[in-house]
NUNUKOL-815215 format. One record per residue (C-alpha): residue number from 1; residue in three letters; chain; x, y, z. Coordinates in steps of 0.001 Angstrom, whole numbers, plus 500000, padded with zeros to 6 digits. Example, Ala and Ser with C-alpha at 12.3 -4.5 7.8 and 13.67 -1.06 7.14 Angstrom:
gupa nr 1 rest ALA kette A u 512300 v 495500 w 507800;
gupa nr 2 rest SER kette A u 513670 v 498940 w 507140;
//
This chain:
gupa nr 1 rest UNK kette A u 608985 v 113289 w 103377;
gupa nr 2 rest UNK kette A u 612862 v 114394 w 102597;
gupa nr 3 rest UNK kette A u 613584 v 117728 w 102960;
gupa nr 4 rest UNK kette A u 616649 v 119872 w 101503;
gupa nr 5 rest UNK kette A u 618390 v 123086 w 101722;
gupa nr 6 rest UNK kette A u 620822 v 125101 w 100051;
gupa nr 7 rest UNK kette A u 621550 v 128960 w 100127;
gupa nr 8 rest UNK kette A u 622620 v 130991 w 097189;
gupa nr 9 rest UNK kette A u 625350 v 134048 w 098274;
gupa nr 10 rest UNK kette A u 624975 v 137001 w 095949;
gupa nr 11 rest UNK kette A u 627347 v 140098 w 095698;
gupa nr 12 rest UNK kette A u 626204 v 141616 w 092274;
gupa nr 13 rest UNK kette A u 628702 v 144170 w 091187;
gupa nr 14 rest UNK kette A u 626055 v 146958 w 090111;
gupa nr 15 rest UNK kette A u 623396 v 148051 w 092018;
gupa nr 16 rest UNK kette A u 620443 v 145818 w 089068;
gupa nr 17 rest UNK kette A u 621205 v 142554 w 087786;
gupa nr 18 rest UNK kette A u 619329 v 139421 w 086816;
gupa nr 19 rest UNK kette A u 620880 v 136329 w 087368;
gupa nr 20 rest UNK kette A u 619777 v 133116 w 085642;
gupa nr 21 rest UNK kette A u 619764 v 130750 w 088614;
gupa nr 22 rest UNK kette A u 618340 v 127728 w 086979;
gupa nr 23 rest UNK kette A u 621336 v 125347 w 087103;
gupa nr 24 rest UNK kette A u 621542 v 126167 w 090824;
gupa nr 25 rest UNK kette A u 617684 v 124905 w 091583;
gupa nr 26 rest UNK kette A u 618168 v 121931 w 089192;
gupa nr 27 rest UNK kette A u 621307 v 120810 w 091196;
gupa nr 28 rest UNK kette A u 619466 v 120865 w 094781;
gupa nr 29 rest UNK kette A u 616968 v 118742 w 093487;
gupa nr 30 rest UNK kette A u 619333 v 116604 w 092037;
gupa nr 31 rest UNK kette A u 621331 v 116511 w 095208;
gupa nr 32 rest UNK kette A u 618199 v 116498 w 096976;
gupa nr 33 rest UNK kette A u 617037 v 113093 w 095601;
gupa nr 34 rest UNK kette A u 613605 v 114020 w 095955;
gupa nr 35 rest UNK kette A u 611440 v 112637 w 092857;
gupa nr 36 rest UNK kette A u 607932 v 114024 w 093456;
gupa nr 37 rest UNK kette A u 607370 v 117301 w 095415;
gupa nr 38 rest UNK kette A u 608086 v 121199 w 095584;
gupa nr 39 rest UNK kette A u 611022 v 123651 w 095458;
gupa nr 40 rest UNK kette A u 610973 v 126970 w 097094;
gupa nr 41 rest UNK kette A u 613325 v 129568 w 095764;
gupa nr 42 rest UNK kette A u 613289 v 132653 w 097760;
gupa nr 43 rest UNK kette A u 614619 v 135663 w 097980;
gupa nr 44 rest UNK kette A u 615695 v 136829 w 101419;
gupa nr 45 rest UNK kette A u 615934 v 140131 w 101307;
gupa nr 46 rest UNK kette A u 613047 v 142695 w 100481;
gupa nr 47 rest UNK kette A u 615081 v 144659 w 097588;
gupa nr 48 rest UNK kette A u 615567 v 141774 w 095197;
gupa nr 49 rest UNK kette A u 613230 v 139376 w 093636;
gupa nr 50 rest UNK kette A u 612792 v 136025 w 092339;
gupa nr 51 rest UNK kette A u 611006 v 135073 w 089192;
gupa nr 52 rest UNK kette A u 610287 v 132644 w 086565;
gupa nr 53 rest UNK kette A u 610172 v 133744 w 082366;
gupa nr 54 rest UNK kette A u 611964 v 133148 w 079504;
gupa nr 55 rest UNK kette A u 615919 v 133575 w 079239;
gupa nr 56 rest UNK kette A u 615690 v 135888 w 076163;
gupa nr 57 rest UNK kette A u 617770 v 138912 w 076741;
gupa nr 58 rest UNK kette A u 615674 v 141280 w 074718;
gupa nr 59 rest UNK kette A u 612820 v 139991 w 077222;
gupa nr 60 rest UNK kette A u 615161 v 141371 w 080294;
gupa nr 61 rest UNK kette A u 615604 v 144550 w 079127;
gupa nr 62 rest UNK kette A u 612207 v 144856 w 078740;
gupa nr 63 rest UNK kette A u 611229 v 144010 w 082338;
gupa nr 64 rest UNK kette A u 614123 v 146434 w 083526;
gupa nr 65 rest UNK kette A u 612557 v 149194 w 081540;
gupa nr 66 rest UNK kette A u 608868 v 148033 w 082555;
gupa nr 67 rest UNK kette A u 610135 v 148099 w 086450;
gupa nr 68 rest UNK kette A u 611954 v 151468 w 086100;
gupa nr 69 rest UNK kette A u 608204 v 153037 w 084616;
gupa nr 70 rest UNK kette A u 606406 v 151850 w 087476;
gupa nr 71 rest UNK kette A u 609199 v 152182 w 090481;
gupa nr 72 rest UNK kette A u 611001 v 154990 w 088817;
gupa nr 73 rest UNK kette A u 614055 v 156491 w 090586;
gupa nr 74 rest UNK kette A u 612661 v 159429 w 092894;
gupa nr 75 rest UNK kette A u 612817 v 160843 w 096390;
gupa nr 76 rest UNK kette A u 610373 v 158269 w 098028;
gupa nr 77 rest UNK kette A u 609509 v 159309 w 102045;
gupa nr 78 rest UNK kette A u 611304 v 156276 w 102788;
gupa nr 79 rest UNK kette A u 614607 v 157612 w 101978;
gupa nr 80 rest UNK kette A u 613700 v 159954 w 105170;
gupa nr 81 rest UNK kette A u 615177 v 156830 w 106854;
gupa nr 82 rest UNK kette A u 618667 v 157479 w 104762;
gupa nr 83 rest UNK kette A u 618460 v 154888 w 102888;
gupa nr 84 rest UNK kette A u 618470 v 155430 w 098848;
gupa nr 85 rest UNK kette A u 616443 v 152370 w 097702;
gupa nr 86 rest UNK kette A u 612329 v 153114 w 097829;
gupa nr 87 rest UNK kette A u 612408 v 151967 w 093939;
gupa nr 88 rest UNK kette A u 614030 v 149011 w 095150;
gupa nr 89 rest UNK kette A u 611674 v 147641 w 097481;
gupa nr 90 rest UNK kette A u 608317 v 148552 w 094954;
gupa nr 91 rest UNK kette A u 610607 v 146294 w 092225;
gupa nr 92 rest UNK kette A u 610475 v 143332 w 094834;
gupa nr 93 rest UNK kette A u 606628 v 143834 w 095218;
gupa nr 94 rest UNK kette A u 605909 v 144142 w 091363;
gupa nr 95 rest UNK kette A u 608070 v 140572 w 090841;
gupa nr 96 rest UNK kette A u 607869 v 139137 w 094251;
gupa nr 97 rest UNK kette A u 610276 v 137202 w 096757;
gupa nr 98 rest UNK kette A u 609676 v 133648 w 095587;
gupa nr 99 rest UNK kette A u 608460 v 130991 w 093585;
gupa nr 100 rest UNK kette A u 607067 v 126992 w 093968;
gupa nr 101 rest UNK kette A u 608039 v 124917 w 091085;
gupa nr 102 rest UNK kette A u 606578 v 121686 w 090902;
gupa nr 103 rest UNK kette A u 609044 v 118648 w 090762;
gupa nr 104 rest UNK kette A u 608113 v 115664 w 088872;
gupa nr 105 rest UNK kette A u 610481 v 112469 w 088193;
gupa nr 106 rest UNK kette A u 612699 v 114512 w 089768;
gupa nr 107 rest UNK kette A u 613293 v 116898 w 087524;
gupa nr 108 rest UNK kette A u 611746 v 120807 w 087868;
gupa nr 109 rest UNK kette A u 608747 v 120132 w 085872;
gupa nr 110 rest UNK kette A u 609143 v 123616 w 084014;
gupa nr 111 rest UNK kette A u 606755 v 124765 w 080843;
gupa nr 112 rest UNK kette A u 608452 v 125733 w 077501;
gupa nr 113 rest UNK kette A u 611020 v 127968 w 077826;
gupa nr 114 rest UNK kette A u 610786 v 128830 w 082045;
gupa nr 115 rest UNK kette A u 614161 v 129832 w 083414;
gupa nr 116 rest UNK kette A u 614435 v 130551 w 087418;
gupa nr 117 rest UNK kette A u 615788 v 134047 w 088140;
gupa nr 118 rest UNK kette A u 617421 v 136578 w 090699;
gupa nr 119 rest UNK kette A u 616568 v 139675 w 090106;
gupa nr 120 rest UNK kette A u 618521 v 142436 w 092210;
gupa nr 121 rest UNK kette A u 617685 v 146260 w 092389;
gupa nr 122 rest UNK kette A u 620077 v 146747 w 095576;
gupa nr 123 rest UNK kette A u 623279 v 145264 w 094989;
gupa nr 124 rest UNK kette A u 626562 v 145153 w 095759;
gupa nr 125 rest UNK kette A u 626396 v 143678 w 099205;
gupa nr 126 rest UNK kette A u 625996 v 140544 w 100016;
gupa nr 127 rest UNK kette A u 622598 v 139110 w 099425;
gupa nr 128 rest UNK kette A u 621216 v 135570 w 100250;
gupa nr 129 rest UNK kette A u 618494 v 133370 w 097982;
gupa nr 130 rest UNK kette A u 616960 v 130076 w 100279;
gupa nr 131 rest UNK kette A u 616789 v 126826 w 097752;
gupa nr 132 rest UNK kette A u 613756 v 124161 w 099913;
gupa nr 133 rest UNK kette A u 613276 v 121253 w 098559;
gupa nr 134 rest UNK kette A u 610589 v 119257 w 100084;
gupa nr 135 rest UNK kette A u 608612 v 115513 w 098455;
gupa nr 136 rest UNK kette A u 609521 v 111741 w 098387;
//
């Protein structure tokens, strides 16, 4: 079985972006040479998220908003630690840290319309995103 791995460096300029990674996953598996396996794209860091969905903008928005109803901004007891970013870390657990897409004639064997994204609700420091690659 080959194996490959590539990190993604992130230093998003506002605190919440999405960031269409695709091109970056296509490219390790290209550079990967695998034909037949899995990628793992994974978020690092427990105030940012990866996801798959469609690339439609007015889609975005509408996650943002649907994330800041159910992790609104408030004084959560974890800021008691002096840190500011409770909503942050509930955003990572609604969308999760990762995804497995299945690669097949080595090529991301994606659905209509599926687009791999970084989602970040902590920004502005740097930030890391693991790119595994494992098959034949």
């Amino acid at each position: 079985m080959k194996s490959h791995t590539e990190y993604l460096i992130f230093r998003t300029p506002r605190r919440e972006e999405f960031v269409n990674i695709t091109a970056q996953v296509k490219d390790a598996i290209r550079k990967s040479g695998v034909k037949e396996g899995m990628i793992l794209v994974s978020a690092m860091h427990i105030t940012a998220a990866v996801y798959v969905n469609d690339a439609e903008s007015g889609l975005i928005e509408d996650i943002k908003d649907w994330l800041r109803e159910l992790a609104p901004d408030k004084d959560y007891r974890h800021h008691r630690t002096g840190e500011d970013n409770g909503a942050a870390h509930l955003k990572n657990l609604l969308l999760h840290h990762e995804v497995m897409i299945p690669i097949t004639n080595g090529e991301a064997d994606f659905g209509p319309w599926q687009q791999v994204y970084y989602a970040e609700f902590d920004g502005r420091r740097p930030k890391r995103v693991i790119i595994k690659v494992m098959g034949e």
